[in-house]
mmCIF file of the N, C-alpha and C atoms, coordinates in Angstrom:
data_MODEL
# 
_entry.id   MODEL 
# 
loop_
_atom_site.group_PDB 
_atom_site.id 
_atom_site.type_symbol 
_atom_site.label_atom_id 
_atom_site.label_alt_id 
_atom_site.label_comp_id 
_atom_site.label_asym_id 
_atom_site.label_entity_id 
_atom_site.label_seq_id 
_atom_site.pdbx_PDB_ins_code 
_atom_site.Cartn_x 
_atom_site.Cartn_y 
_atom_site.Cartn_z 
_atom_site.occupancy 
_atom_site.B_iso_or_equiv 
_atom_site.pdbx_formal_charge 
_atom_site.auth_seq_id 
_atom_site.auth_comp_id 
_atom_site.auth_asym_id 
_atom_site.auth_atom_id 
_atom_site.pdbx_PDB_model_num 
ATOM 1   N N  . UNK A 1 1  ? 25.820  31.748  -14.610 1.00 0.00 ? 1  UNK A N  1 
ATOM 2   C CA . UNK A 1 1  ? 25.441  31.033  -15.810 1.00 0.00 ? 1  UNK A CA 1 
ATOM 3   C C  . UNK A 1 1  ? 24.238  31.735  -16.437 1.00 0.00 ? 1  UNK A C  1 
ATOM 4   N N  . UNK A 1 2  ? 24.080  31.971  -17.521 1.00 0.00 ? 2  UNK A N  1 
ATOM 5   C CA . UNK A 1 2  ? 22.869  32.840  -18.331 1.00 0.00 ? 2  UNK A CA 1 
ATOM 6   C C  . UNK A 1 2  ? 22.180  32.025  -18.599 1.00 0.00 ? 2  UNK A C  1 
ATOM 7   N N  . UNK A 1 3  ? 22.667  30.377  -18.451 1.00 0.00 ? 3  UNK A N  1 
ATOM 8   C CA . UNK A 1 3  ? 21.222  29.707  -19.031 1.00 0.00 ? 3  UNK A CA 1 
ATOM 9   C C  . UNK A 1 3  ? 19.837  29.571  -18.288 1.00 0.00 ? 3  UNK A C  1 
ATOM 10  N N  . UNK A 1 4  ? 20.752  29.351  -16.877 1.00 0.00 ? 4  UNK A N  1 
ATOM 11  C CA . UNK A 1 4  ? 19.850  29.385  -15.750 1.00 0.00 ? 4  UNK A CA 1 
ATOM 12  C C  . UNK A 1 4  ? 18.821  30.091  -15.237 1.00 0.00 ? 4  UNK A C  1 
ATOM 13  N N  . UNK A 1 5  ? 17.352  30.453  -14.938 1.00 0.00 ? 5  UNK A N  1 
ATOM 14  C CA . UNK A 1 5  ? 16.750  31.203  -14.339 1.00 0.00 ? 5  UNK A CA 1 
ATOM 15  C C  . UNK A 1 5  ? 16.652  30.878  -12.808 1.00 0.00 ? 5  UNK A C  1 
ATOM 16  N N  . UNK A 1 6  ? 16.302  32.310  -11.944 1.00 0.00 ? 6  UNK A N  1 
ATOM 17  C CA . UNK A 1 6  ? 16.407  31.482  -10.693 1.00 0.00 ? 6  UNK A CA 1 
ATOM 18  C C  . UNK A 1 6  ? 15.039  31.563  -10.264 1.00 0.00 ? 6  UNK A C  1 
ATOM 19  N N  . UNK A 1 7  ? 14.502  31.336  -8.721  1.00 0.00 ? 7  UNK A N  1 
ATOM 20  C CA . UNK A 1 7  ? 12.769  31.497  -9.024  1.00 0.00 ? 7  UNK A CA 1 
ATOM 21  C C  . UNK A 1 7  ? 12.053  32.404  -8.837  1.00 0.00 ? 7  UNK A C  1 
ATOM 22  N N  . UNK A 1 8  ? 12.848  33.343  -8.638  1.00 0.00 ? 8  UNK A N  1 
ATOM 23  C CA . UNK A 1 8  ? 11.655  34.684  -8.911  1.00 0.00 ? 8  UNK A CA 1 
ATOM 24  C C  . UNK A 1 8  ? 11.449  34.931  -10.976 1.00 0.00 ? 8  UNK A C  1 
ATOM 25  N N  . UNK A 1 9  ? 12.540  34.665  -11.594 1.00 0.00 ? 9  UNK A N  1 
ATOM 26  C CA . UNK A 1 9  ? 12.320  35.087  -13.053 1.00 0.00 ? 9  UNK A CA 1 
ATOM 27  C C  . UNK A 1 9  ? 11.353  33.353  -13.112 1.00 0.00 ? 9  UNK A C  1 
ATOM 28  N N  . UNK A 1 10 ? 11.732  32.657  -13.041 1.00 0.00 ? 10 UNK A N  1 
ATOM 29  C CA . UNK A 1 10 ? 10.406  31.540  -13.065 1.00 0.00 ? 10 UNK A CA 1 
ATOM 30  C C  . UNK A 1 10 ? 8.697   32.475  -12.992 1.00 0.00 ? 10 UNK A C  1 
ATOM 31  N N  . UNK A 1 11 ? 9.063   32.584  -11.766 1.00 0.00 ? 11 UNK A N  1 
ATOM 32  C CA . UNK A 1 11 ? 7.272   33.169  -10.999 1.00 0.00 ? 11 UNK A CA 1 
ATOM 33  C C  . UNK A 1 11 ? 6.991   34.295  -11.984 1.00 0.00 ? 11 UNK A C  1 
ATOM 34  N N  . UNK A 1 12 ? 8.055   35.356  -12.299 1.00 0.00 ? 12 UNK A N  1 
ATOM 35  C CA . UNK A 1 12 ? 7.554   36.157  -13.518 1.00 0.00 ? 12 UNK A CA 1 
ATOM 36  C C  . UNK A 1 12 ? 7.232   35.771  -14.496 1.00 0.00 ? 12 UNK A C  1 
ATOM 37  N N  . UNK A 1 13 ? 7.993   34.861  -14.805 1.00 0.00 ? 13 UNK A N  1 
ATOM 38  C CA . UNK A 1 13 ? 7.559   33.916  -16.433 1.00 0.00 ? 13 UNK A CA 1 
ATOM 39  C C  . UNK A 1 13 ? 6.224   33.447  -16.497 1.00 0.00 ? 13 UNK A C  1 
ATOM 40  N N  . UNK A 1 14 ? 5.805   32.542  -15.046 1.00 0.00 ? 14 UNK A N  1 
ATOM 41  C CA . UNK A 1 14 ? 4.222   32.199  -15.129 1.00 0.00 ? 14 UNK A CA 1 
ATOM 42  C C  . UNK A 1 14 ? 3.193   32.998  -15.170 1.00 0.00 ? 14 UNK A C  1 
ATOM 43  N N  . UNK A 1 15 ? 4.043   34.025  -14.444 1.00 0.00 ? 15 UNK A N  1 
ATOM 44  C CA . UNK A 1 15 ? 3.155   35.359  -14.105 1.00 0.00 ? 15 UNK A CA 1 
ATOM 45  C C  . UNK A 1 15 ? 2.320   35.685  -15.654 1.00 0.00 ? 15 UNK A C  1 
ATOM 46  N N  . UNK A 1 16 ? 3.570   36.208  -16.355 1.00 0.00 ? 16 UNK A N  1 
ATOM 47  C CA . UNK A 1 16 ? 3.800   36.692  -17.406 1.00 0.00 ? 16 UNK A CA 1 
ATOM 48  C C  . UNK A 1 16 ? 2.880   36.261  -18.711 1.00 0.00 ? 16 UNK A C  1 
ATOM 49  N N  . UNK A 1 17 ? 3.146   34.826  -18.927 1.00 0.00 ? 17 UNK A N  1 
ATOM 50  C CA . UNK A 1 17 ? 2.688   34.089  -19.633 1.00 0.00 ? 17 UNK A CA 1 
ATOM 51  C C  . UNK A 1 17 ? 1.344   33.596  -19.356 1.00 0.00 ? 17 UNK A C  1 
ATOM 52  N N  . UNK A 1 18 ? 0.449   33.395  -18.440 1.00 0.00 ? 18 UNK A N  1 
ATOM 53  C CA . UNK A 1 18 ? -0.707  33.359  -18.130 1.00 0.00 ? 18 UNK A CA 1 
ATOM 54  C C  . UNK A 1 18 ? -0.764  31.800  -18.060 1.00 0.00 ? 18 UNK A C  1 
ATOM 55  N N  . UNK A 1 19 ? 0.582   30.942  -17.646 1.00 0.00 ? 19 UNK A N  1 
ATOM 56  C CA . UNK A 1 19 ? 0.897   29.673  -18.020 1.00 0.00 ? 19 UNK A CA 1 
ATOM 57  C C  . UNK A 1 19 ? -0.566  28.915  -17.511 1.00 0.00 ? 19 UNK A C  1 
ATOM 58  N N  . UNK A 1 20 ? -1.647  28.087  -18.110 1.00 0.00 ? 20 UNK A N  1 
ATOM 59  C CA . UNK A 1 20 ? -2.574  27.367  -17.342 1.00 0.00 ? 20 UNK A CA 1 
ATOM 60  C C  . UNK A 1 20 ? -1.912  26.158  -16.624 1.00 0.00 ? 20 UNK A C  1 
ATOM 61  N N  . UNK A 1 21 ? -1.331  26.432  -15.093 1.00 0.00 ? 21 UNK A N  1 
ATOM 62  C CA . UNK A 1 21 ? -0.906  25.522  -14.389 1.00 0.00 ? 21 UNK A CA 1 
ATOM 63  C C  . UNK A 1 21 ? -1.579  24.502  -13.824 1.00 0.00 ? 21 UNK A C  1 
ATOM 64  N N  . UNK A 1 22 ? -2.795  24.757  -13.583 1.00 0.00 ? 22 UNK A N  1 
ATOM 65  C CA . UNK A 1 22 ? -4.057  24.386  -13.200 1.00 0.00 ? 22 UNK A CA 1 
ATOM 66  C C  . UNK A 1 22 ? -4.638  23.013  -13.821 1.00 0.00 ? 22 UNK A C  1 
ATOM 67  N N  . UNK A 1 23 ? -3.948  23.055  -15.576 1.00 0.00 ? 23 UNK A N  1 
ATOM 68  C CA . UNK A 1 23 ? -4.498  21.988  -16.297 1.00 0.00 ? 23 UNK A CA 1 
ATOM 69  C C  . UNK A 1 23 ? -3.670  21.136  -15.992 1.00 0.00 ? 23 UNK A C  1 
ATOM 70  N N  . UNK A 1 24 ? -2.232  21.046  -15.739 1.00 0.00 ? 24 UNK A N  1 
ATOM 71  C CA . UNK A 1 24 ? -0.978  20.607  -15.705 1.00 0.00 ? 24 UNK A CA 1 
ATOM 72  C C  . UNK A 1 24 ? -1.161  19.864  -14.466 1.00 0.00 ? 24 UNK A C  1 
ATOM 73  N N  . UNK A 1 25 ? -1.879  20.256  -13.084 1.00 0.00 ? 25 UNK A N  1 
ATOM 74  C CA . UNK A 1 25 ? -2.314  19.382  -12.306 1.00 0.00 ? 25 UNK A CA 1 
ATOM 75  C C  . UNK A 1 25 ? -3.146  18.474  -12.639 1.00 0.00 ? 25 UNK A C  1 
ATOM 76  N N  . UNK A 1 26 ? -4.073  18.655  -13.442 1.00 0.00 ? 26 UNK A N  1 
ATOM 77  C CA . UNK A 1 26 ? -5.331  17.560  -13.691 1.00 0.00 ? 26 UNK A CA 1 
ATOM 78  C C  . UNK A 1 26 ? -4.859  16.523  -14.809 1.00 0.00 ? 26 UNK A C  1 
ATOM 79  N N  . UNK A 1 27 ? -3.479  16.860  -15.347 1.00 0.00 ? 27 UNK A N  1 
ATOM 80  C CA . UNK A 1 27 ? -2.695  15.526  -16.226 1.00 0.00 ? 27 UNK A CA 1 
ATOM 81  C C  . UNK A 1 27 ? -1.820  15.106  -15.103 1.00 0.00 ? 27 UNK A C  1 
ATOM 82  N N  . UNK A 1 28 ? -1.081  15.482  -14.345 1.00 0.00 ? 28 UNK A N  1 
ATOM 83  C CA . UNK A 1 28 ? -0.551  14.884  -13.062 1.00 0.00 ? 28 UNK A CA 1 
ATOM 84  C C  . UNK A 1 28 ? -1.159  14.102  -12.439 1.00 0.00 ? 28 UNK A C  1 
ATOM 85  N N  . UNK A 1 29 ? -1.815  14.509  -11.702 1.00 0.00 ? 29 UNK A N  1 
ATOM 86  C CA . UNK A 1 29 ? -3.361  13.439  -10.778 1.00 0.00 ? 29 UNK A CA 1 
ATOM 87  C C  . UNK A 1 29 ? -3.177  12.087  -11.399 1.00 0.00 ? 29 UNK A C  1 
ATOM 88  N N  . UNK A 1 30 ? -3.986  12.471  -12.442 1.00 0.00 ? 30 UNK A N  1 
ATOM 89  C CA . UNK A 1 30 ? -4.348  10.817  -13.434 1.00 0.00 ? 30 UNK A CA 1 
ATOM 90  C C  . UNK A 1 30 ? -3.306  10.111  -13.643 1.00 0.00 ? 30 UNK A C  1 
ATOM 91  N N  . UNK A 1 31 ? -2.284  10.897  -14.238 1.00 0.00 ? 31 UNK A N  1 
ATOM 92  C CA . UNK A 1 31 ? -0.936  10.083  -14.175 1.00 0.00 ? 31 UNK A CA 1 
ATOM 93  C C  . UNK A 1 31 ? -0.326  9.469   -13.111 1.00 0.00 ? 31 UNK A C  1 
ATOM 94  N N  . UNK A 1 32 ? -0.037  10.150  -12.110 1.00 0.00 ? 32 UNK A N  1 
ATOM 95  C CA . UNK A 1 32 ? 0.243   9.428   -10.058 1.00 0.00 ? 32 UNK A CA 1 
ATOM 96  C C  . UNK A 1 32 ? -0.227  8.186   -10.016 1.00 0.00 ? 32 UNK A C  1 
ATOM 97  N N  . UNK A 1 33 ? -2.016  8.811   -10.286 1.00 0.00 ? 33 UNK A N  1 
ATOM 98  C CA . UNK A 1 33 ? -2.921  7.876   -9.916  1.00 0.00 ? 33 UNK A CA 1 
ATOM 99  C C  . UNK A 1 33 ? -2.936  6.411   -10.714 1.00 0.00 ? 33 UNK A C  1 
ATOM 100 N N  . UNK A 1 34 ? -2.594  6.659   -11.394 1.00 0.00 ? 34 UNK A N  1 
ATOM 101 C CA . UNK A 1 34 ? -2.160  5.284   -12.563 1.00 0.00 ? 34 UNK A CA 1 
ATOM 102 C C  . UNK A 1 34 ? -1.258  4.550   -12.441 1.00 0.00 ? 34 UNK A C  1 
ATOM 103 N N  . UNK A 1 35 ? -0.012  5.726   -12.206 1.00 0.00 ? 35 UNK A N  1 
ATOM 104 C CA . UNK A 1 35 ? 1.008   4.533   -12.149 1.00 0.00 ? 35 UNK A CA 1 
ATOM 105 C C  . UNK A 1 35 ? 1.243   4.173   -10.404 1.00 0.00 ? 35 UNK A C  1 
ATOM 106 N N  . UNK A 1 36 ? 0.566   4.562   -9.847  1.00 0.00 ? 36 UNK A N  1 
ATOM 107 C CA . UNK A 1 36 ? 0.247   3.903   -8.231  1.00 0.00 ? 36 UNK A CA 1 
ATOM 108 C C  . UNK A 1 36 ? -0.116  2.695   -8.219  1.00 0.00 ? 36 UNK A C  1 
ATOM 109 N N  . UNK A 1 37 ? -1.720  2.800   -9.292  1.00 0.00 ? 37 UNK A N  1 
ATOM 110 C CA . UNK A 1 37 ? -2.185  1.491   -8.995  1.00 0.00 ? 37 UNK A CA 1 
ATOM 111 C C  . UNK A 1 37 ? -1.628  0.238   -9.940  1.00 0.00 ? 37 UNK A C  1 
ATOM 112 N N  . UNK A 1 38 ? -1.255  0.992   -11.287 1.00 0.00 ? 38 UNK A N  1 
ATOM 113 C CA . UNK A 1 38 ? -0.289  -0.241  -11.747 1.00 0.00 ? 38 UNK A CA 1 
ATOM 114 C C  . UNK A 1 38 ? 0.722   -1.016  -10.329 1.00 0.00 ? 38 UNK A C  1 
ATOM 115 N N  . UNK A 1 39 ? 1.354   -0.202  -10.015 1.00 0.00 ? 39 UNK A N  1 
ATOM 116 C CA . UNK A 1 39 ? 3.062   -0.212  -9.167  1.00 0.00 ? 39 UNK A CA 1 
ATOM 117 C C  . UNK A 1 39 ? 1.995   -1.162  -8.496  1.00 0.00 ? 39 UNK A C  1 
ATOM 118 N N  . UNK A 1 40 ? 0.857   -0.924  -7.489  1.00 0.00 ? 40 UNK A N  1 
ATOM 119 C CA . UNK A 1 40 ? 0.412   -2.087  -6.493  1.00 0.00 ? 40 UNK A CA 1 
ATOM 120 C C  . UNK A 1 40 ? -0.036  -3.147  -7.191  1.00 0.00 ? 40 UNK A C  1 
ATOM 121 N N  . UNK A 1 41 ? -0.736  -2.981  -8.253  1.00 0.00 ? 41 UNK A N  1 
ATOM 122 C CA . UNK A 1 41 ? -1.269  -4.436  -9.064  1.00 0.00 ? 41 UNK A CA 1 
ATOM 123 C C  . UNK A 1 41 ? -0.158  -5.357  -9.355  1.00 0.00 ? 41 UNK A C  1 
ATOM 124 N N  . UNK A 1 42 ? 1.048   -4.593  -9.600  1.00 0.00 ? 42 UNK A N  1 
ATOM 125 C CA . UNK A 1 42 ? 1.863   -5.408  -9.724  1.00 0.00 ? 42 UNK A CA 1 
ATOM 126 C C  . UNK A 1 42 ? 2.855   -5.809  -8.645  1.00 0.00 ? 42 UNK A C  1 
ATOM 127 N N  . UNK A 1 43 ? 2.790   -5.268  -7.700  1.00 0.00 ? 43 UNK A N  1 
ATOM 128 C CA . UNK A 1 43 ? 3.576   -5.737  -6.126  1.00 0.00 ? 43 UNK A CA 1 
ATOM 129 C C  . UNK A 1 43 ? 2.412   -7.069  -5.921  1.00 0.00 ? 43 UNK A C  1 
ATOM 130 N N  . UNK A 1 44 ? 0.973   -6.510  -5.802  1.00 0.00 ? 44 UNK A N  1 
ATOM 131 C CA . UNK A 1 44 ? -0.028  -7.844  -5.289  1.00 0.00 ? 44 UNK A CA 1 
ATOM 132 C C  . UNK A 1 44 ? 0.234   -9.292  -6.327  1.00 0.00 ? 44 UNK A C  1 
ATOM 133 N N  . UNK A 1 45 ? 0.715   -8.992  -7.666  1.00 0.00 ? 45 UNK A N  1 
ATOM 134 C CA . UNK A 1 45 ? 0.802   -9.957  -8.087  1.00 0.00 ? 45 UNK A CA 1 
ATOM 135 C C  . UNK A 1 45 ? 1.859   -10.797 -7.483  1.00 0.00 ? 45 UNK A C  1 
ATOM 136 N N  . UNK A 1 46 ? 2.694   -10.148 -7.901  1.00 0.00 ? 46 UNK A N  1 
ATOM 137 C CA . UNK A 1 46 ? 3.778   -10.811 -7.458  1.00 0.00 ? 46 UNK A CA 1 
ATOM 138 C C  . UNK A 1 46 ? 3.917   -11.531 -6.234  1.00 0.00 ? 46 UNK A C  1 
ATOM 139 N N  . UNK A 1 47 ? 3.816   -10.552 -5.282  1.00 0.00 ? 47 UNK A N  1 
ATOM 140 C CA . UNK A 1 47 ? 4.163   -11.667 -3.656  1.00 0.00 ? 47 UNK A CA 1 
ATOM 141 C C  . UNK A 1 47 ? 2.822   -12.024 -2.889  1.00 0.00 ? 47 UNK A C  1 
ATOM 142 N N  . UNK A 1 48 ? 1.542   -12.776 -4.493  1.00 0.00 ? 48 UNK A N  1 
ATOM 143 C CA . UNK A 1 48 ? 0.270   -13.138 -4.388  1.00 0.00 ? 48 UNK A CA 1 
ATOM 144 C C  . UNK A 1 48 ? 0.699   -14.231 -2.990  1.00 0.00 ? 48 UNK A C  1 
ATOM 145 N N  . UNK A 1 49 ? 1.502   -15.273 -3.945  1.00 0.00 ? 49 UNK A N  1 
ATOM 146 C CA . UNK A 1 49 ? 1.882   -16.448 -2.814  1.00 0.00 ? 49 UNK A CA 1 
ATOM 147 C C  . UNK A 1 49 ? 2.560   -16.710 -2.027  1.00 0.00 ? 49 UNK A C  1 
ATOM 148 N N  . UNK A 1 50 ? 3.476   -15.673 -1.475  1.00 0.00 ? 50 UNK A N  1 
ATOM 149 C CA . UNK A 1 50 ? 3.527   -15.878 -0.101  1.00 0.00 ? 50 UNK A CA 1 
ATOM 150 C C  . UNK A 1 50 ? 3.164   -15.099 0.253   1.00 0.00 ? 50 UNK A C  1 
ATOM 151 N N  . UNK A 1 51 ? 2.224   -14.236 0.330   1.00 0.00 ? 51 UNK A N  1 
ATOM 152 C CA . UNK A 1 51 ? 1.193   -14.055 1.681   1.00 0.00 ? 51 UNK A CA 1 
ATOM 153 C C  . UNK A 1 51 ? -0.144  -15.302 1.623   1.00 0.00 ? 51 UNK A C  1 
ATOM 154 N N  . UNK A 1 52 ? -0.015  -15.710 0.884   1.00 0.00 ? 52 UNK A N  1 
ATOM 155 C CA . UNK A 1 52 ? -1.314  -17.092 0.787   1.00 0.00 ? 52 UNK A CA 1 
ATOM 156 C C  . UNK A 1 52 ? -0.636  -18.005 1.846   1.00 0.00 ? 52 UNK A C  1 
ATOM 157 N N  . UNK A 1 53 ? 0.559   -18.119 1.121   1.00 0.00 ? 53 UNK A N  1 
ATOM 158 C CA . UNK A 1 53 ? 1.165   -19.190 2.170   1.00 0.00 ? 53 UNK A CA 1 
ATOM 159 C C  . UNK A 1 53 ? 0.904   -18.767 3.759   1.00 0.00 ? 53 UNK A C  1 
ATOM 160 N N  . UNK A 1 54 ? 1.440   -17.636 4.216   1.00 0.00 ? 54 UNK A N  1 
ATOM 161 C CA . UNK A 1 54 ? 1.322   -17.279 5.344   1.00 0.00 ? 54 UNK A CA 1 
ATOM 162 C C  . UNK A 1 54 ? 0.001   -17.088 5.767   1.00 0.00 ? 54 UNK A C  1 
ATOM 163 N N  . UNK A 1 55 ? -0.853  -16.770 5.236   1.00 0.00 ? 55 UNK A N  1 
ATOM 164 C CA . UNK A 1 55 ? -2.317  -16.778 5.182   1.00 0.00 ? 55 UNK A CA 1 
ATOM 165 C C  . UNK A 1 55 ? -2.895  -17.957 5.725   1.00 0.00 ? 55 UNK A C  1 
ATOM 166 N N  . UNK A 1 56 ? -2.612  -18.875 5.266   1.00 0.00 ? 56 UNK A N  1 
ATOM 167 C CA . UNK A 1 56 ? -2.525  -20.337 5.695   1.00 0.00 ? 56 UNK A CA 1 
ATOM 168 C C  . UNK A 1 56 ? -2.792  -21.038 6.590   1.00 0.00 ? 56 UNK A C  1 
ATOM 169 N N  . UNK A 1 57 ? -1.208  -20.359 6.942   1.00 0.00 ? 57 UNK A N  1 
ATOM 170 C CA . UNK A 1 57 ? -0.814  -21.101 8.470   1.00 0.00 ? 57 UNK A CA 1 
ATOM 171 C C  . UNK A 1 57 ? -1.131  -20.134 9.926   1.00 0.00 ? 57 UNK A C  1 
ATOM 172 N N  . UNK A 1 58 ? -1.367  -19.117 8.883   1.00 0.00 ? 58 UNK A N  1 
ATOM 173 C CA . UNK A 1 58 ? -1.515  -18.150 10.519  1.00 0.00 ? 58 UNK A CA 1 
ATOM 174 C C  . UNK A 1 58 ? -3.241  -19.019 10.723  1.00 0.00 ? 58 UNK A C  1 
ATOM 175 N N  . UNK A 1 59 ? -4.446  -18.787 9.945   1.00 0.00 ? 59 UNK A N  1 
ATOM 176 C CA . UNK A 1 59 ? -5.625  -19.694 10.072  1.00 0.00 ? 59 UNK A CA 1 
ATOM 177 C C  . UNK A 1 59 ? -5.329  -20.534 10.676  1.00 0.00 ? 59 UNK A C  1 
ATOM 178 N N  . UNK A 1 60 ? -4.420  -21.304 10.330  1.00 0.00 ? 60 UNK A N  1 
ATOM 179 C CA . UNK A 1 60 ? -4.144  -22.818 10.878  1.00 0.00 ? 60 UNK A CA 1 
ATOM 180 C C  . UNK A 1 60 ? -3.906  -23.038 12.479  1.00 0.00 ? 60 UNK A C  1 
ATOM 181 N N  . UNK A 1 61 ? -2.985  -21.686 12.768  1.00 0.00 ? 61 UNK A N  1 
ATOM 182 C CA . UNK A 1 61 ? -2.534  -21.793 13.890  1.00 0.00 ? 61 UNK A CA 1 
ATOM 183 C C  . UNK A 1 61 ? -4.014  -21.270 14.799  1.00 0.00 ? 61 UNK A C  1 
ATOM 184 N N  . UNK A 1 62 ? -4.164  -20.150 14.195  1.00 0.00 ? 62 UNK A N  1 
ATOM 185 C CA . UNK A 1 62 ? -5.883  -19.595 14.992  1.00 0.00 ? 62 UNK A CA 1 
ATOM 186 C C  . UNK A 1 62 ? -6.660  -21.027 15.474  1.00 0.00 ? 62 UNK A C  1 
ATOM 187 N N  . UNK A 1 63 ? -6.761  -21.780 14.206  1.00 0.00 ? 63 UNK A N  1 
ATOM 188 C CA . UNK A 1 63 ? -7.834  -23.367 14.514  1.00 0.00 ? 63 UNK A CA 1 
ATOM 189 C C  . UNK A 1 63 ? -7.082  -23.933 15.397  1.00 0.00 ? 63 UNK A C  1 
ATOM 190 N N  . UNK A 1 64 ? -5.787  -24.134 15.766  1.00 0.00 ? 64 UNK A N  1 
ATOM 191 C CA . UNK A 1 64 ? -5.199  -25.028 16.701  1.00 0.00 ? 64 UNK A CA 1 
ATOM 192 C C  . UNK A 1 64 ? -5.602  -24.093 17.652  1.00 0.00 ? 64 UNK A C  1 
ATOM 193 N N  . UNK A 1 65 ? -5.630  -23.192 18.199  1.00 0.00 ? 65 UNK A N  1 
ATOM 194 C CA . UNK A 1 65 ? -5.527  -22.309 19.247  1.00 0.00 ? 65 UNK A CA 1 
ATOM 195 C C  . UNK A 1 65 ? -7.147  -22.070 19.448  1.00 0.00 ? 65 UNK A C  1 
ATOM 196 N N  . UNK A 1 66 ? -8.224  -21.903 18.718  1.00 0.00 ? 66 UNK A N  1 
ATOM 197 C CA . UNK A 1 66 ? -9.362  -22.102 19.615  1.00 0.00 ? 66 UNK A CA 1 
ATOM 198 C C  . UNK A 1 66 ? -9.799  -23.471 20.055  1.00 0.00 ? 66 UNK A C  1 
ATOM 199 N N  . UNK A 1 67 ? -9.232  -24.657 19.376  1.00 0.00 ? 67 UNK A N  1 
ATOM 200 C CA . UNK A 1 67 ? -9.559  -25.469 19.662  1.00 0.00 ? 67 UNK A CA 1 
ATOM 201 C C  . UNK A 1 67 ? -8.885  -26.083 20.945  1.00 0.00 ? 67 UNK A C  1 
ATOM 202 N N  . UNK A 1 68 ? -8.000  -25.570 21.455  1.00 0.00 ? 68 UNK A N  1 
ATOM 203 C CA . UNK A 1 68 ? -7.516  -25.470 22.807  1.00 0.00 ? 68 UNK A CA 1 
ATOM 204 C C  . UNK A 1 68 ? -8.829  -25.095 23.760  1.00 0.00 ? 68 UNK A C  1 
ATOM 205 N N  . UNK A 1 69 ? -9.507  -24.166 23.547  1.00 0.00 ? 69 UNK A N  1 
ATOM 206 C CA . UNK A 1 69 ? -10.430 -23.505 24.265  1.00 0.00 ? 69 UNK A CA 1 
ATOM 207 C C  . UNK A 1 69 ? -11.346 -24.643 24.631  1.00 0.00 ? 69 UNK A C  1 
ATOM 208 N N  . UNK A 1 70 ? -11.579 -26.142 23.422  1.00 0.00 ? 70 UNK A N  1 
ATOM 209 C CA . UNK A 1 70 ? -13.097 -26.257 23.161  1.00 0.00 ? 70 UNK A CA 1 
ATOM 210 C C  . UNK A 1 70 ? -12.338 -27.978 23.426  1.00 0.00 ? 70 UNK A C  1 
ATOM 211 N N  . UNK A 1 71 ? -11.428 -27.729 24.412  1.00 0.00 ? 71 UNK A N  1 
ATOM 212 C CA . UNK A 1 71 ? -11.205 -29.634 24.569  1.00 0.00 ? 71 UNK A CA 1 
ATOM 213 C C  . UNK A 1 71 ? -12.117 -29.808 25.631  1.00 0.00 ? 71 UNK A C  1 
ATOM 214 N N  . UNK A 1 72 ? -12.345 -31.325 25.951  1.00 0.00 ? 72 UNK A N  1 
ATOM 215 C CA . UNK A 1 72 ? -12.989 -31.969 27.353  1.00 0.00 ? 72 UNK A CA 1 
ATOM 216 C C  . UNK A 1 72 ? -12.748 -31.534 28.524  1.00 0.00 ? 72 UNK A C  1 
ATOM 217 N N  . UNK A 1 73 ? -12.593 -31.200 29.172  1.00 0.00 ? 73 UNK A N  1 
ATOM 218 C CA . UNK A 1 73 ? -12.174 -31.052 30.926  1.00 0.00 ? 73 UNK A CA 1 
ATOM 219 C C  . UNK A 1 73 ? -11.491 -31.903 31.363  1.00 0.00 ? 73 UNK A C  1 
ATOM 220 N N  . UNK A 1 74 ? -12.257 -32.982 30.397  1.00 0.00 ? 74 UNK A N  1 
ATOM 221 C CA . UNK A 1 74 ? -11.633 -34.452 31.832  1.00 0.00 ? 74 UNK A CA 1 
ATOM 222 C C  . UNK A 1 74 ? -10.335 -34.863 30.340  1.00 0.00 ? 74 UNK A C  1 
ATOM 223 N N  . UNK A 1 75 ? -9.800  -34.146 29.856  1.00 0.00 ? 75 UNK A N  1 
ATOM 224 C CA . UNK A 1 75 ? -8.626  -34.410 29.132  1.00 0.00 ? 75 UNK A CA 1 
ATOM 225 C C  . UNK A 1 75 ? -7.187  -34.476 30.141  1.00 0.00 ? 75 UNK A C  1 
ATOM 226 N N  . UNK A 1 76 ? -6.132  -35.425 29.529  1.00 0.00 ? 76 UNK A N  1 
ATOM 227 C CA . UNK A 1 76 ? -5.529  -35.766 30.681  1.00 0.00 ? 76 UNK A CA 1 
ATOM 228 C C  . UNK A 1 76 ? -4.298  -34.612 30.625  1.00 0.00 ? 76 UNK A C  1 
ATOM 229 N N  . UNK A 1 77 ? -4.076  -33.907 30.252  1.00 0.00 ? 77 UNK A N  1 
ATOM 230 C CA . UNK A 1 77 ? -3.309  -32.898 30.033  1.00 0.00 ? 77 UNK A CA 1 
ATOM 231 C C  . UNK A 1 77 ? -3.707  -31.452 31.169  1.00 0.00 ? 77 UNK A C  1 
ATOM 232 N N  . UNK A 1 78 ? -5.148  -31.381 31.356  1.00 0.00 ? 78 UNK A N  1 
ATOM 233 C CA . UNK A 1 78 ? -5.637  -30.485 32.046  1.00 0.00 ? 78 UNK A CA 1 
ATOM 234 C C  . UNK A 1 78 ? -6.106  -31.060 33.412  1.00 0.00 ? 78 UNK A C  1 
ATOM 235 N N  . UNK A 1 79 ? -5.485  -30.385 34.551  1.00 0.00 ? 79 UNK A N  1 
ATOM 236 C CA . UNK A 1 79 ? -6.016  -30.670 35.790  1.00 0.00 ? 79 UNK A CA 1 
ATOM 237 C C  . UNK A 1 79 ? -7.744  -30.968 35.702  1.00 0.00 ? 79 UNK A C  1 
ATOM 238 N N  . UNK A 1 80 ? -8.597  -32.401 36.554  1.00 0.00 ? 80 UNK A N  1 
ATOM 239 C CA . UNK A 1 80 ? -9.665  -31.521 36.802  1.00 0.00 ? 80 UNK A CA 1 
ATOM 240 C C  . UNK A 1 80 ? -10.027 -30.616 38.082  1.00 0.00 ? 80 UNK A C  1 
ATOM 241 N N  . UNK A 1 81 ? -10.972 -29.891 37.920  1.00 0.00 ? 81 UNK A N  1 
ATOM 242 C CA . UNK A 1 81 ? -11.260 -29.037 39.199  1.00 0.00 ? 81 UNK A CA 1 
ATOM 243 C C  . UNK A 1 81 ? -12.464 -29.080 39.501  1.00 0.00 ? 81 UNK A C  1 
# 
């Protein structure tokens, strides 16, 4: 196909042309970097509430579970010793 170059006539072309590739990274970057943090601002929005929800109950369960730690002794559930 003649339309095609393959990549050595590429690498000559940049060669050639003195292409500033260099700048072409520093509009890339910003761009990535943008639409990254859009893409997460908008994942965090979205599934804000259920991780709240789960947020929740996992706390919830933590408070039931130290408060296991912090019953009486002489509770009738626990041997005394």
């Amino acid at each position: 196909m003649p339309g095609l170059l393959n990549s050595q006539q590429v690498l000559e072309f940049l060669a050639e042309s003195k292409a500033p590739i260099s700048a072409l990274v520093w509009w890339i970057i910003p761009i990535v970097a943008l639409a990254g943090g859009l893409a997460y601002a908008y994942w965090v929005t979205r599934l804000k509430s259920k991780y709240d929800r789960n947020t929740a109950r996992s706390v919830g369960r933590f408070r039931k579970f130290q408060e296991s730690f912090r019953q009486d002794k002489s509770s009738p559930d626990k041997p005394n010793v």
